[in-house]
N, C-alpha and C positions, 0 to 999 in steps of 0.2 A: 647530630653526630656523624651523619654520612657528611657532610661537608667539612668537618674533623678530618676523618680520614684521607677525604679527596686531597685536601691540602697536604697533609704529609706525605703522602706515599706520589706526589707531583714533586716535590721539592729533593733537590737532592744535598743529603744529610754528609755529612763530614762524618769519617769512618774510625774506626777504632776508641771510639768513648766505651766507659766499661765502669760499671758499679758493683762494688763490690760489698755483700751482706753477710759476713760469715760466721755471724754469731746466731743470727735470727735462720740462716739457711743449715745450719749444725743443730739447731731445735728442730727443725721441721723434718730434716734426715730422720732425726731420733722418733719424731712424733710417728711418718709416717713411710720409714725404711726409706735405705738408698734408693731406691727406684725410684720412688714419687708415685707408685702406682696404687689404682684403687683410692684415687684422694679426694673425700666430698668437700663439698661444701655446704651449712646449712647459713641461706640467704635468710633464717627469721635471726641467728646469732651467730654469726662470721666468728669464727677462730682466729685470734691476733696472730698464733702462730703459723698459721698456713697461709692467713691472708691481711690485706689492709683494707679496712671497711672506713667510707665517710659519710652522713650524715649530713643532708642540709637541704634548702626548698628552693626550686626554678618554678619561677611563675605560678604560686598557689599550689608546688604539687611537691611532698614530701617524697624525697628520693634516698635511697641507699647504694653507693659506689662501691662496689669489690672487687677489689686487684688481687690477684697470688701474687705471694711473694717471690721471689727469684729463686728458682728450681722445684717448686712447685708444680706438679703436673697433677691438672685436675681431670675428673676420670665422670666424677658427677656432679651434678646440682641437685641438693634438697632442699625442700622448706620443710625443716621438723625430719621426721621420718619419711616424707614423700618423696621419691627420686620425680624431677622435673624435666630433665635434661639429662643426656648421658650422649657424648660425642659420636659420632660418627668415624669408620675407617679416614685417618689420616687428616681430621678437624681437629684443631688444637683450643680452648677455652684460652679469652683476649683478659674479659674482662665484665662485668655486670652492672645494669642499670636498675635498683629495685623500684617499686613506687610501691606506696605506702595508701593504707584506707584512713580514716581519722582515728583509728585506734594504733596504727601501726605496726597493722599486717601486711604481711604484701599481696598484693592482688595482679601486678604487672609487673613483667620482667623484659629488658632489652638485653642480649644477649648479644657479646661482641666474637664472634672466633674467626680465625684462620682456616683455609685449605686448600693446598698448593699456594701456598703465598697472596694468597686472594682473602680479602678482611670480607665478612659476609654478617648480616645484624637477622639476628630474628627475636619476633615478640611471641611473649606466652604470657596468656593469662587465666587467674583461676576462675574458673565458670562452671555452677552449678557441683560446687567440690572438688573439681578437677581441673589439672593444669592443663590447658592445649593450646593450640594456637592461635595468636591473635589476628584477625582479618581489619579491626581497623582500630589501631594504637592512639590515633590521635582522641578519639570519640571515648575510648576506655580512660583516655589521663585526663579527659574534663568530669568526669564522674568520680574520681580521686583527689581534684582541686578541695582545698580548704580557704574559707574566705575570712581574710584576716583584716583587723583595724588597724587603718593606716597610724601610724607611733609618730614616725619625721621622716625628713630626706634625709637623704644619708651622701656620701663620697665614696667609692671605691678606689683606694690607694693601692698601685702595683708593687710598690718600696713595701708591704706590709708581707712578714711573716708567720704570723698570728691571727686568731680569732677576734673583731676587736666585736666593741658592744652592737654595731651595724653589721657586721658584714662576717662568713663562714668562708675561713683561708685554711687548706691543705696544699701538698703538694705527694705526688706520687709518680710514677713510670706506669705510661699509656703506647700500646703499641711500641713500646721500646725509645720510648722520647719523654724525658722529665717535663712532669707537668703540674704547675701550681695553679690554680682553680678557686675564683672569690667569685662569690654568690652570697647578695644581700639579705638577710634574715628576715622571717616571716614579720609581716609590716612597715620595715624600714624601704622607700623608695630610694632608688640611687639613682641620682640627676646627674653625677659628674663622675669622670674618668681623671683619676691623677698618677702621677710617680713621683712619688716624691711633692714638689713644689710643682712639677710641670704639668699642663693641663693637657689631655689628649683628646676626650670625648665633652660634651655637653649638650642640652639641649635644644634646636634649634627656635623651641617655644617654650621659654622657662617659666616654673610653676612649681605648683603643690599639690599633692593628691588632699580629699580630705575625708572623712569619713572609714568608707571601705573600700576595700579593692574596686569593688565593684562597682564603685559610683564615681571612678576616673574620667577625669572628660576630656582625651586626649592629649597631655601634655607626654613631651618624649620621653622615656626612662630607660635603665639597662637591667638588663636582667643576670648578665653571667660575663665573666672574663677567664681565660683563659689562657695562660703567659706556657709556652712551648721553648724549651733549652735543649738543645746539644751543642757542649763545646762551643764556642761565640756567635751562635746563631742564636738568636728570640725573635720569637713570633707570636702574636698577641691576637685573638680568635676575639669578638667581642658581638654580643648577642644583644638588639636595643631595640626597642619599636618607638618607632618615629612614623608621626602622621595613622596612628593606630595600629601600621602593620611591620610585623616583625621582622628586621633585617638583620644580617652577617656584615662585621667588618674585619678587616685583615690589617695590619698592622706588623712592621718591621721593625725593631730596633737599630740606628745608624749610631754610634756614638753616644751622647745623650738622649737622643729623637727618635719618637716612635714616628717613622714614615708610614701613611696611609700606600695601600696597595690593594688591586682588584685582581 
């Protein structure tokens, strides 16, 4: 996610685009007064009306996505009755990464906020009952992994605005930049990258996974895409491990053609 950020707030975005929600932001006035103040959140059951929650799994680890919706101002985070998080003078709530136990509690949180225009990430997780801080996120989300049996390969289509039988498609506003997000479904390996008919990503050593996750023997795969719109700008975030180890690719839209870009 920090290389998420890196890239957008590097690039410079074409100004005055503007979304307008004034039905679902006239519920949430009513839900929770003009001001927006005082507004929780409960990360074990997201409020359609205050917020937009997505569902879906990156590399073995069930994750929960919570956006506020536009004028929304959140004040806290709970899970259930716990307050987890309550900002700080002048830190604004971006956005939330849950992760999920195999029962489908959360146990980690990636926290996106602002302060003074500065995007800052902190992890908390729940340990021995209580929420605190995480010292090392990466060690806690291998302890969260669920090891699924490999089903097929699959294709991640960028033309798709739906959920299909392979792969988990939304779209929402991240840091102020519409974002649509496919992420392949628990089993399903995704070997290729397309748009449509056109081919952008594939393997450099093509294959099959078989069994379980866990008994993959190195063929490349993708784990996440990530398609970025403001006004005729796209830019295509794309997450693959090639050669075993996990890389970042960048991608432009020209016309028809995603151009590769570092």
């Amino acid at each position: 996610m920090a290389c998420s950020l890196y890239l957008l707030n590097s690039l410079r975005w074409p100004s005055g685009i503007h979304f307008q929600h004034r039905e679902s932001l006239e519920k949430a006035k009513a839900l929770i007064g003009e001001s927006g103040e005082d507004t929780s959140l409960n990360i074990s059951h997201p409020s359609r009306i205050l917020c937009q929650s997505f569902d879906y799994t990156f590399d073995g680890n069930a994750i929960r996505l919570i956006v506020p919706k536009k004028g929304v101002s959140v004040s806290k985070l709970a899970n259930g009755s716990e307050a987890i998080w309550i900002p700080e003078d002048g830190e604004t709530f971006g956005h939330a990464r849950v992760y999920l136990n195999k029962d489908g509690k959360p146990e980690l949180v990636l926290l996106v906020t602002t302060s003074s225009g500065t995007s800052k990430e902190t992890y908390l997780e729940l340990k021995d009952g209580k929420w605190v801080s995480c010292d090392d996120h990466d060690a806690k989300m291998k302890t969260l992994k669920v090891i699924t049996e490999w089903i097929s390969d699959s294709t991640i289509d960028l033309s798709a605005s739906k959920d299909t039988k392979e792969c988990i498609t939304f779209e929402t506003d991240i840091v102020g930049i519409t974002t649509r997000h496919f992420y392949p479904k628990a089993g399903y390996l995704a070997v290729k990258v397309n748009d449509g008919t056109r081919s952008i990503w594939e393997p450099t050593k093509p294959g099959s996974r078989y069994g379980s996750e866990e008994d993959f023997d190195g063929y490349d795969y993708c784990l996440s895409c990530l398609v970025y719109r403001k006004e005729n700008v796209r830019l295509l975030e794309m997450i693959v491990v090639e050669r075993l180890s996990r890389r970042w690719k960048y991608f432009e839209k020209s016309g028809e053609e995603w151009m590769d870009f570092h």
